[in-house]
N, CA, C and O atoms as CSV, one atom per row, in Angstrom:
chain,resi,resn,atom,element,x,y,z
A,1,UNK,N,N,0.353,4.726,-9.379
A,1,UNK,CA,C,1.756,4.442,-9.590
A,1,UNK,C,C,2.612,5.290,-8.646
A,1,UNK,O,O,3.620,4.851,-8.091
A,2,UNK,N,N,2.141,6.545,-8.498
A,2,UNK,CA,C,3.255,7.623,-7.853
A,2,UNK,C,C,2.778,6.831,-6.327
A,2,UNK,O,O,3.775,6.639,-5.631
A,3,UNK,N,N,1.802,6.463,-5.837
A,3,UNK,CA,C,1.470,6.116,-4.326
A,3,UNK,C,C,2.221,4.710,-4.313
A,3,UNK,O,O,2.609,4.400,-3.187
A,4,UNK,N,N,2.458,3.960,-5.138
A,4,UNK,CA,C,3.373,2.513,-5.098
A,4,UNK,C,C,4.720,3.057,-5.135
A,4,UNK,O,O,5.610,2.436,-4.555
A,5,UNK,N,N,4.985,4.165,-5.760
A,5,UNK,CA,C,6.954,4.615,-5.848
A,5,UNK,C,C,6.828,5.403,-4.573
A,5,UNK,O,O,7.977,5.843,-4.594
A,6,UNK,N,N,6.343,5.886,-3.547
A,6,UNK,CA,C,6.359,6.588,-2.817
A,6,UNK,C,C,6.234,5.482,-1.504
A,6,UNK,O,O,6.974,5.737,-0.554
A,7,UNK,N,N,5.692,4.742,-1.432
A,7,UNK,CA,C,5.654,3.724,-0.623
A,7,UNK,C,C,6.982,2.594,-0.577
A,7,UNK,O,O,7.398,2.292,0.541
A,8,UNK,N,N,7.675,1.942,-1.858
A,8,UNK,CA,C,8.799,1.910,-1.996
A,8,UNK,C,C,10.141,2.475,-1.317
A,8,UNK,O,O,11.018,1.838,-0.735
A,9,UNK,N,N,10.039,4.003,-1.586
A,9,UNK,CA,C,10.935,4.547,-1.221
A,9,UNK,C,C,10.735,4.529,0.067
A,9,UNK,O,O,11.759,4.089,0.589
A,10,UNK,N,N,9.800,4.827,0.991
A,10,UNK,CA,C,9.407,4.743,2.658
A,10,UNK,C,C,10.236,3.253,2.849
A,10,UNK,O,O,11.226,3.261,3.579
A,11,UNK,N,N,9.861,2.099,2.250
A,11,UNK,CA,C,10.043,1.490,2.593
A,11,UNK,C,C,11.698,0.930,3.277
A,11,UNK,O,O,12.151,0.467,4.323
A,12,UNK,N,N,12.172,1.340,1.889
A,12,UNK,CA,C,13.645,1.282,1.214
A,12,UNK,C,C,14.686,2.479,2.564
A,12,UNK,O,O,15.875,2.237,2.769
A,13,UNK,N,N,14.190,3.286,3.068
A,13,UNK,CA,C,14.737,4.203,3.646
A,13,UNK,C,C,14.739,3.522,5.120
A,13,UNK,O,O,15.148,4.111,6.121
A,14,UNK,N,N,14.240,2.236,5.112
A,14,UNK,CA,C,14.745,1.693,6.666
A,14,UNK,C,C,13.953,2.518,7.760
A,14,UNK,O,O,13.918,1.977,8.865
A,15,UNK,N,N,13.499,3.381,7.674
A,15,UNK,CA,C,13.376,3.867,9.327
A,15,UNK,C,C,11.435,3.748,9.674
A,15,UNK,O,O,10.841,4.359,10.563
A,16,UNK,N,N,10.880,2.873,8.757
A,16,UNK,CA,C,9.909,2.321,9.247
A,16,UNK,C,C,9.426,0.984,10.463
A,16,UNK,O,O,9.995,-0.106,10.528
A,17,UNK,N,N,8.310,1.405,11.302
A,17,UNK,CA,C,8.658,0.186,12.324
A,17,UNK,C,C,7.617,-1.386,11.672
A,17,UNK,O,O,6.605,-1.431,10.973
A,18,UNK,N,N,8.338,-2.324,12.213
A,18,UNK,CA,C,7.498,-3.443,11.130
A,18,UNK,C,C,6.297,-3.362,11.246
A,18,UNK,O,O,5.996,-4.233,10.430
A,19,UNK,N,N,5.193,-2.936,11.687
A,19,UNK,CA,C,3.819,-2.955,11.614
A,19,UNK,C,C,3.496,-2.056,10.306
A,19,UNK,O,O,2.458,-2.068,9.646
A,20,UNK,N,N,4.407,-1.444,10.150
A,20,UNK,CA,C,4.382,-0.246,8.974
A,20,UNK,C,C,4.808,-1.031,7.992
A,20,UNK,O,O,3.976,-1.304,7.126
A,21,UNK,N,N,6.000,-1.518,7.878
A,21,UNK,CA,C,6.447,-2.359,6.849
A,21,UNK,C,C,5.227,-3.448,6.066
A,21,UNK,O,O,5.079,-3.722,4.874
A,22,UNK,N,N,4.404,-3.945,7.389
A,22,UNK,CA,C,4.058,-5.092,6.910
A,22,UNK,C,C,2.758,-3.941,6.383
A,22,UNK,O,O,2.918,-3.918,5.163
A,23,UNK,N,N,1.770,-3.154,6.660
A,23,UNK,CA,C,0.776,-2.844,6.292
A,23,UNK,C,C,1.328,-1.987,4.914
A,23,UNK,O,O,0.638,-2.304,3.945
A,24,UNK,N,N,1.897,-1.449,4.728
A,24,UNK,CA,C,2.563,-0.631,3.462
A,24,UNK,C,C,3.121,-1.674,2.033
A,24,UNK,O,O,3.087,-1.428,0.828
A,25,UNK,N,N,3.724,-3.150,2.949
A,25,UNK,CA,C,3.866,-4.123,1.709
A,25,UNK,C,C,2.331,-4.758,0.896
A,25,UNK,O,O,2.181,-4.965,-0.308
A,26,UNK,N,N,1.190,-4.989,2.158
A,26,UNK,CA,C,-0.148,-4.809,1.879
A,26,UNK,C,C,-0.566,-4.133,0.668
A,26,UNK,O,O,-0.922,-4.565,-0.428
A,27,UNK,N,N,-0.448,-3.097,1.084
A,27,UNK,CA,C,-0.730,-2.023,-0.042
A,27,UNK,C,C,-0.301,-2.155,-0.925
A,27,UNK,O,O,-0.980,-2.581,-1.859
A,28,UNK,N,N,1.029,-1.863,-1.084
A,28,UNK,CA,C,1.741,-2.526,-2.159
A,28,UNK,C,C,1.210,-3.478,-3.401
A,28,UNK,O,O,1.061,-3.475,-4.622
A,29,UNK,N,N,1.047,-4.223,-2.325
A,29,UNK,CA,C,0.256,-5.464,-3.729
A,29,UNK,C,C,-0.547,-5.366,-3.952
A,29,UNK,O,O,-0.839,-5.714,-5.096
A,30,UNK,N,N,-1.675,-4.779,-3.023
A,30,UNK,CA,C,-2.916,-3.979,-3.823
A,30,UNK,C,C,-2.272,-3.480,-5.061
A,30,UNK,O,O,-2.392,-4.012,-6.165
A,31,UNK,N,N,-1.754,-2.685,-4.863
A,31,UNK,CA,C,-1.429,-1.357,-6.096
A,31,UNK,C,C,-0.822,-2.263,-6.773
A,31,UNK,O,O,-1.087,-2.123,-7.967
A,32,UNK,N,N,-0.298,-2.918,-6.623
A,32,UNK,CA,C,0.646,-3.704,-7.921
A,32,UNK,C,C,-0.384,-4.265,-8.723
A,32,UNK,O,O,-0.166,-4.027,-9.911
A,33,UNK,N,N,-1.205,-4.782,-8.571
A,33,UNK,CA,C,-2.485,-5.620,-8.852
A,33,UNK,C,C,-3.384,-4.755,-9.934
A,33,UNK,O,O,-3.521,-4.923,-11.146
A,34,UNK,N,N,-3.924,-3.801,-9.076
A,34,UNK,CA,C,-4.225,-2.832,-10.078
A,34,UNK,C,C,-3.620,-2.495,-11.356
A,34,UNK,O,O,-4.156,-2.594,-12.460
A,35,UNK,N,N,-2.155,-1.985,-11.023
A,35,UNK,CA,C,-1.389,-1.246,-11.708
A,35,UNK,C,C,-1.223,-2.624,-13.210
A,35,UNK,O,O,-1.269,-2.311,-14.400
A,36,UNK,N,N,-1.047,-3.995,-12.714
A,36,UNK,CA,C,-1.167,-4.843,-13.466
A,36,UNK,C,C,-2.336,-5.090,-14.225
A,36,UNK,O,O,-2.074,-5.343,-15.401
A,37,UNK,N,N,-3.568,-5.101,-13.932
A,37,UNK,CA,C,-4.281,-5.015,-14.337
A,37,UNK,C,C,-4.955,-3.802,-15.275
A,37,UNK,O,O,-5.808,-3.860,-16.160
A,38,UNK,N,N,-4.364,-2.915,-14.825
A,38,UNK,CA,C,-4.543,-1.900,-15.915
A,38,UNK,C,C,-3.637,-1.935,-17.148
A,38,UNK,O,O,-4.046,-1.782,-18.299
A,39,UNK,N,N,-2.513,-2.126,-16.833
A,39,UNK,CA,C,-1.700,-2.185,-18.175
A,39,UNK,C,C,-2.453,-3.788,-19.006
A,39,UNK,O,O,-2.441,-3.794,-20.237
A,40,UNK,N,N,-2.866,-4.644,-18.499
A,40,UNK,CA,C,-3.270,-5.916,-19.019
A,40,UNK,C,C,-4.534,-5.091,-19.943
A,40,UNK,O,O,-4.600,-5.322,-21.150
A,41,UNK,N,N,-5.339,-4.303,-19.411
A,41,UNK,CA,C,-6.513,-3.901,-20.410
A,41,UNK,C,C,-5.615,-3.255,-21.462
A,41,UNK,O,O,-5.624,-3.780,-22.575
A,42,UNK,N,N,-4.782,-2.109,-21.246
A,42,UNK,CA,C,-4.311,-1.056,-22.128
A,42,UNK,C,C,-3.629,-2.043,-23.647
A,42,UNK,O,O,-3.673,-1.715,-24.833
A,43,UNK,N,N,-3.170,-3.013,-23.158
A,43,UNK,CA,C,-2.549,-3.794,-24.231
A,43,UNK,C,C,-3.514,-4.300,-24.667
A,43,UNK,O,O,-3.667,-3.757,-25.761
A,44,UNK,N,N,-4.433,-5.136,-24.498
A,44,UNK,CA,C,-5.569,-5.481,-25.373
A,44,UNK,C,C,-5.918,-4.661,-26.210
A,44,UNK,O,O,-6.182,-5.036,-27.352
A,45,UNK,N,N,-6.029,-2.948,-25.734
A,45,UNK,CA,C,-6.467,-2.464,-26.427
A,45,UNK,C,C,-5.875,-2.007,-27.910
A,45,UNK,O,O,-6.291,-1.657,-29.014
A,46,UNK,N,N,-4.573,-2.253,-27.172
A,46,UNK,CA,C,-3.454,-2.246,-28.426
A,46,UNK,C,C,-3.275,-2.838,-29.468
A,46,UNK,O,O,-2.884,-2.457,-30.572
A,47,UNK,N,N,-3.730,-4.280,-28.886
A,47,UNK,CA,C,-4.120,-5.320,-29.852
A,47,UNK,C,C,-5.200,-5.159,-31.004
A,47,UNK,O,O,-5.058,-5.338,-32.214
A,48,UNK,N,N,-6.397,-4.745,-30.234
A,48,UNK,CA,C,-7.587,-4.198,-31.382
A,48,UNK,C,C,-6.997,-3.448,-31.813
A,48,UNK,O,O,-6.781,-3.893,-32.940
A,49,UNK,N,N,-6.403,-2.298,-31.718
A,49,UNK,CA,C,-6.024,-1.085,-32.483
A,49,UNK,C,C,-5.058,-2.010,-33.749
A,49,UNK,O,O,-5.352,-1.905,-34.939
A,50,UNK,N,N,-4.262,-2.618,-33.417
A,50,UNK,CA,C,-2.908,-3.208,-34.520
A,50,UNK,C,C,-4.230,-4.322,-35.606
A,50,UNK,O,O,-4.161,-4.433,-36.830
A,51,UNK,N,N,-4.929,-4.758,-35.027
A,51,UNK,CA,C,-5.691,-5.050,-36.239
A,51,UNK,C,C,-6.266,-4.061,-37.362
A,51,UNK,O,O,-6.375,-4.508,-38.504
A,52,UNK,N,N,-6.548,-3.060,-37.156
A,52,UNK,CA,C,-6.746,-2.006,-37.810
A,52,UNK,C,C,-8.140,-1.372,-37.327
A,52,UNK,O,O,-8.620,-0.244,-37.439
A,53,UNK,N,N,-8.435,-2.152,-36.945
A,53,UNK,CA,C,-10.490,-1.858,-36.491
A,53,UNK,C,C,-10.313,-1.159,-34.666
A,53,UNK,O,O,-9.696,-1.801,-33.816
A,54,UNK,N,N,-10.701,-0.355,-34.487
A,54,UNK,CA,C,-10.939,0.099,-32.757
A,54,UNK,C,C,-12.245,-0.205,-32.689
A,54,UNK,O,O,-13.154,0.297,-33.350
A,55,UNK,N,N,-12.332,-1.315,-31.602
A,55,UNK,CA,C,-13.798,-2.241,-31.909
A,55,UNK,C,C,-14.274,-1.813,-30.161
A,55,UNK,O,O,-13.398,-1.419,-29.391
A,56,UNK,N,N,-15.728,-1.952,-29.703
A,56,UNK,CA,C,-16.070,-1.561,-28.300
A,56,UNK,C,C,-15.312,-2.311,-27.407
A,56,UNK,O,O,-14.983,-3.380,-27.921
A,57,UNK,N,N,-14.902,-2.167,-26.256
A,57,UNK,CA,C,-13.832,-2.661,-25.076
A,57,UNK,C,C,-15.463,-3.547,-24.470
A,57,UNK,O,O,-16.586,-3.043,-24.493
A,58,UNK,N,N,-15.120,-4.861,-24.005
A,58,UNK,CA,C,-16.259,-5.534,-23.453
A,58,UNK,C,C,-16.190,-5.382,-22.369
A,58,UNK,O,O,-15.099,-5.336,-21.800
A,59,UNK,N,N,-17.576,-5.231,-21.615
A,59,UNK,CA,C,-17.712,-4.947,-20.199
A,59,UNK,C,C,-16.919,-6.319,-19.501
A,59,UNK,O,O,-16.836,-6.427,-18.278
């Protein structure tokens, strides 16, 4: 997360040249992807938990 807000802000500050832009927006969506995908497990897990049972996470 801190390497996606840090890349943002590079971005946002204009004084990158577009080869940078474009390989850093790259990244970007890597990390977004991840970052999505991790919160997508964490809530599932939330879900088992609100049933009342903390049941094994499936491979």
């Amino acid at each position: 997360m801190a390497e996606l807000e840090a890349l943002v802000v590079a971005m946002e500050a204009g004084q990158m040249p577009l080869e940078g832009l474009l390989t850093s927006y790259r990244r970007g969506s890597e990390l977004l992807g991840y970052c999505r995908s991790c919160l997508e497990a964490v809530e599932q897990q939330v879900r088992v938990l609100e049933n009342g049972q903390l049941r094994p996470w499936p491979a």
